[in-house]
C-alpha positions in Angstrom: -68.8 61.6 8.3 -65.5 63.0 6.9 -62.9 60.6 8.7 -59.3 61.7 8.4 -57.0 58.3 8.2 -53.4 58.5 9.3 -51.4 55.8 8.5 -52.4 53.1 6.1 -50.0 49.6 7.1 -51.0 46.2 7.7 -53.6 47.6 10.2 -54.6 50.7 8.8 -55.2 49.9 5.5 -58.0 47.6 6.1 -59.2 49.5 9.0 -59.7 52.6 6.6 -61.1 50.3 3.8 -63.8 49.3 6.5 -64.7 53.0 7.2 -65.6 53.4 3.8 -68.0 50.6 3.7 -69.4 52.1 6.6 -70.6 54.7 4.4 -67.6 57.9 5.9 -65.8 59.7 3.6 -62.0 58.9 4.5 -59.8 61.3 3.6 -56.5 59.0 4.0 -52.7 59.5 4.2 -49.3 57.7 4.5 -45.9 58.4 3.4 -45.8 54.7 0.9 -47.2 55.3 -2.5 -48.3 51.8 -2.6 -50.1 52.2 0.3 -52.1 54.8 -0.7 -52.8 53.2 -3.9 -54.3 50.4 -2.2 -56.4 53.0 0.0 -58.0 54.6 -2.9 -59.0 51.2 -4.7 -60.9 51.2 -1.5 -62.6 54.1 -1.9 -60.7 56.6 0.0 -59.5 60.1 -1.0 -56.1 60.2 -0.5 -54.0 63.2 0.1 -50.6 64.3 0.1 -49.9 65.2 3.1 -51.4 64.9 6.6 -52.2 68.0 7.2 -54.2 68.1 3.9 -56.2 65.3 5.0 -57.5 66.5 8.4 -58.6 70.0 6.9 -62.5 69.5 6.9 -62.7 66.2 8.6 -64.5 65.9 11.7 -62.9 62.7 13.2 -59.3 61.9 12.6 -58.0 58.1 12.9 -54.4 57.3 13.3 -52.6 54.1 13.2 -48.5 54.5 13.5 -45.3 52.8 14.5 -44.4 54.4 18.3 -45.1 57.2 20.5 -42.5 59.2 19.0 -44.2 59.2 15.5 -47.7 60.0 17.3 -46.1 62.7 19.0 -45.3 64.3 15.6 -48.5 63.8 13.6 -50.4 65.2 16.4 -48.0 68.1 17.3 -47.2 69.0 13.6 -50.2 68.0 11.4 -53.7 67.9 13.6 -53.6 70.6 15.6 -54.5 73.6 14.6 -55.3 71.4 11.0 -58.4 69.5 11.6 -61.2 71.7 12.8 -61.6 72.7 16.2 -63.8 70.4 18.1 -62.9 67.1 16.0 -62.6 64.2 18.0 -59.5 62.5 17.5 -58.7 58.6 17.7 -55.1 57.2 18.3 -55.6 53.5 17.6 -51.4 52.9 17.7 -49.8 50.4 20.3 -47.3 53.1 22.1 -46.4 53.8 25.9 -49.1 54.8 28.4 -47.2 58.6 29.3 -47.2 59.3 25.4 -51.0 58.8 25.1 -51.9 60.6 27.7 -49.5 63.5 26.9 -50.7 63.5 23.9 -54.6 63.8 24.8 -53.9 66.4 27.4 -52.1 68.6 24.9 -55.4 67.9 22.1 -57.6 68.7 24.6 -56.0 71.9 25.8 -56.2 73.4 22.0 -60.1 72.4 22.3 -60.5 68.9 20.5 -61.8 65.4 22.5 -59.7 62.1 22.0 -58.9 58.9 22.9 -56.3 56.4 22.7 -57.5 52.8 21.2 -54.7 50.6 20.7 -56.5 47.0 18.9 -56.5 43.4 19.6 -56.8 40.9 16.3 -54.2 41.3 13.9 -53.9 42.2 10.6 -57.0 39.3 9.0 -59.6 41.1 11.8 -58.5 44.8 10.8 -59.1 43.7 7.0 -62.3 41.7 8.2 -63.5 44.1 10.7 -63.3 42.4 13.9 -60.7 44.3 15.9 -61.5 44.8 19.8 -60.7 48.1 20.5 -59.4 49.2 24.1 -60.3 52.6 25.1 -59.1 55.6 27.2 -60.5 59.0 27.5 -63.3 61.0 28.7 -67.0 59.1 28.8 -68.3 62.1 26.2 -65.1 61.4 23.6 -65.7 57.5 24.2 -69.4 58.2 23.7 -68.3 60.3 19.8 -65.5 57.5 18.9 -67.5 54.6 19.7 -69.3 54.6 16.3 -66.4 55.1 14.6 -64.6 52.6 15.9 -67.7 49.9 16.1 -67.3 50.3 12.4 -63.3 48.4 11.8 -64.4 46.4 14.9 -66.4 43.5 17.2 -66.3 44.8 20.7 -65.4 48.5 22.0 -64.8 49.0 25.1 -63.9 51.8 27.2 -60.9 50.8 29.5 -61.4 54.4 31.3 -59.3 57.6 31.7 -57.2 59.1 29.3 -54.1 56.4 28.7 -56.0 53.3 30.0 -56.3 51.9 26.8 -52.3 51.4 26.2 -52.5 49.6 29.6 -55.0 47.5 29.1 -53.4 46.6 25.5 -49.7 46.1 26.7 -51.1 44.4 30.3 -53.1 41.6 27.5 -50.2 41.5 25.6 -47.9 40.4 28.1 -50.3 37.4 29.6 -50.6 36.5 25.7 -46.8 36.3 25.4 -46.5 34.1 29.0 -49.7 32.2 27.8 -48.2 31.1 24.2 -44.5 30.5 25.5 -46.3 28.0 27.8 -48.2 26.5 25.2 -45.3 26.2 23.2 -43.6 24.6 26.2 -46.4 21.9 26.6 -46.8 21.1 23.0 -43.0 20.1 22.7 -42.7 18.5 26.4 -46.0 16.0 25.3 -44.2 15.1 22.0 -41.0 14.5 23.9 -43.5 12.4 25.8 -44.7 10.9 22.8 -48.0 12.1 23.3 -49.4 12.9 20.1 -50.2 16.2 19.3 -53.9 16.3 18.5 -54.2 14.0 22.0 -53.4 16.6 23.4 -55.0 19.3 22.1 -58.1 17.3 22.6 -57.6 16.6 26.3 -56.3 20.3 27.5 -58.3 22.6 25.1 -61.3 21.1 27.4 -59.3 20.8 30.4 -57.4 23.5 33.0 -54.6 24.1 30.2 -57.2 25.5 28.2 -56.0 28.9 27.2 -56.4 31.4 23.9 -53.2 30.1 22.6 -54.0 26.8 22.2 -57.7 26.8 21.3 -57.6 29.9 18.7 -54.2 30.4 17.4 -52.7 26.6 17.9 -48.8 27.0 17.5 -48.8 23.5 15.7 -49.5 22.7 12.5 -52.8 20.7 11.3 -54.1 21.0 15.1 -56.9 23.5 15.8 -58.3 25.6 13.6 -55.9 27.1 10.5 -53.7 29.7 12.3 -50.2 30.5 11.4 -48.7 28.1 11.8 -50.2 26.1 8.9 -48.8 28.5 6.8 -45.0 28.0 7.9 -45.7 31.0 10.8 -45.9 33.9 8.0 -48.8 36.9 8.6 -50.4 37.0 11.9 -48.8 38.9 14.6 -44.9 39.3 14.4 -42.8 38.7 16.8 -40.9 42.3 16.3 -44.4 43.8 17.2 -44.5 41.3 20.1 -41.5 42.5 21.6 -42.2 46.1 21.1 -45.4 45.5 23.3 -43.4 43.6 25.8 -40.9 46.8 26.1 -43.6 48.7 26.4 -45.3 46.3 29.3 -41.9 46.5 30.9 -41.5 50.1 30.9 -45.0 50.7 32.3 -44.5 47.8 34.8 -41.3 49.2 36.1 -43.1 53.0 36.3 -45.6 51.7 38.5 -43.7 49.8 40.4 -45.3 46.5 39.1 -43.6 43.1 39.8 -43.7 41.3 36.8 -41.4 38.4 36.3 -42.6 36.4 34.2 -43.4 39.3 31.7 -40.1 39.9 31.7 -38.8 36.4 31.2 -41.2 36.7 28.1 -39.8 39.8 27.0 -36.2 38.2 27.0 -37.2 34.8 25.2 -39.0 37.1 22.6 -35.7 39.5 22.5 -33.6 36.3 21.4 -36.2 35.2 19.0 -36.8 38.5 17.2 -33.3 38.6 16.5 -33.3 36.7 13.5 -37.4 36.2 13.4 -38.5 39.7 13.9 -41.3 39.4 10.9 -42.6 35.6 12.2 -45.4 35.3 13.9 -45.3 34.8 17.4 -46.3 31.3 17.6 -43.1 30.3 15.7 -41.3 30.8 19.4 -42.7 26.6 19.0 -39.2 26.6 16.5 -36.8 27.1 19.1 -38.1 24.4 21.6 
């Protein structure tokens, strides 16, 4: 299939570099040079511009920054660009109104498409392993499901047009509150002077037991090698952390949501990303 690949980052790079191992033609584009050097060491075409790459494809993929950005690849470059009937997948983390504006206006000028934000990080988009959270129609779930099972582990379809973003921003939010916690626990058992594999032993199979602390330990040398054995650098920032919070917040306050501790989340991250905007999120462990 002749894959169209919009935006080529941390994410998108590897998540491209997978399609082609899949065995689709990606016609790929971003505005960083490097970026699209690394793209065609992987095998894609690379174009340059966007509109160049979606002429002929039959699926585009995008991956960008915000809503805003989304908004402007698919008003400017897509439509009327790709061909008529292409099924379109928006795999970017961006507000839940965006996503479905932008699906209503595809579908009106007679393409399918759904929004797929991604859970995993920037090792499971290189790997392959994302889980992608779907919204849209059953039929364009049923056409990007292949797609997406190639740069990924699970697909699921969350439901309607927009559901994706919420079921992306509503994990991301319990992930925040869940690590903060963990955070919180580690440092209150070494104020103990409980050490910290003890502990990691006795809650990882106890009621503490969460994703934070089995899978992505914030403390170094406990768990399996996350992060924070390599002094908090790659992984999931803690600017991109807070940008989900926003957006849980923003959703949260549209539908009239009570969220409080989201919100206390989205503060402690605030303060955090100030001067730690590109360390991973389990480095919030620092400040305690």
């Amino acid at each position: 299939m002749k894959i169209a690949f919009i935006g080529l980052g941390n994410m998108g790079g590897g998540m491209a570099a997978n399609l082609v191992k899949a065995g689709h033609e990606v016609r790929a584009f971003d505005l960083s040079e490097t970026a699209l050097a690394a793209a065609r060491e992987a095998g894609c075409a690379t174009f340059p511009s966007a509109k160049e790459a979606c002429a002929t494809a039959e699926a585009v993929v995008s991956m960008l920054p915000n809503g805003s950005i989304v908004k402007s690849v698919y008003w400017d470059d897509v439509i009327g660009h790709a061909p008529e009937g292409a099924i379109l997948l928006d795999c970017s983390t961006i507000d839940v109104a965006t996503a479905r504006e932008v699906i209503l206006v595809t579908q009106q000028h007679g393409y399918q498409m759904v929004d797929a934000p991604v859970s995993g990080g920037i090792a499971a988009a290189a790997g392959g392993t994302l889980t992608f959270m779907v919204g849209g129609t059953a039929e364009a779930f049923a056409r990007a499901q292949p797609i997406l099972a190639a740069m990924g582990k699970a697909v699921i379809h969350a439901g309607d047009a927009g559901n994706g973003q919420a079921a992306k921003i509503c994990n991301n939010m319990l992930l925040a509150i869940h690590m903060i916690g963990t955070c919180e626990a580690f440092a209150m058992a070494e104020k103990l002077g409980l050490d910290a594999q003890t502990f990691f032993d006795i809650s990882s199979v106890s009621s503490g037991q969460n994703w934070s602390m089995t899978s992505y330990c914030p403390v170094p040398g406990v768990g399996p090698v996350t992060p924070a054995d390599k002094g908090y650098q790659g992984g999931f920032a803690a600017g991109l952390m807070l940008k989900d919070l926003k957006l849980a917040m923003e959703a949260a306050e549209a539908a009239g949501a009570k969220v409080e501790l989201g919100d206390h989340a989205r503060a402690i991250y605030e303060a955090f990303a100030k001067d730690n905007a590109g360390t991973d999120f389990s480095g919030i462990i620092r400040t305690l």
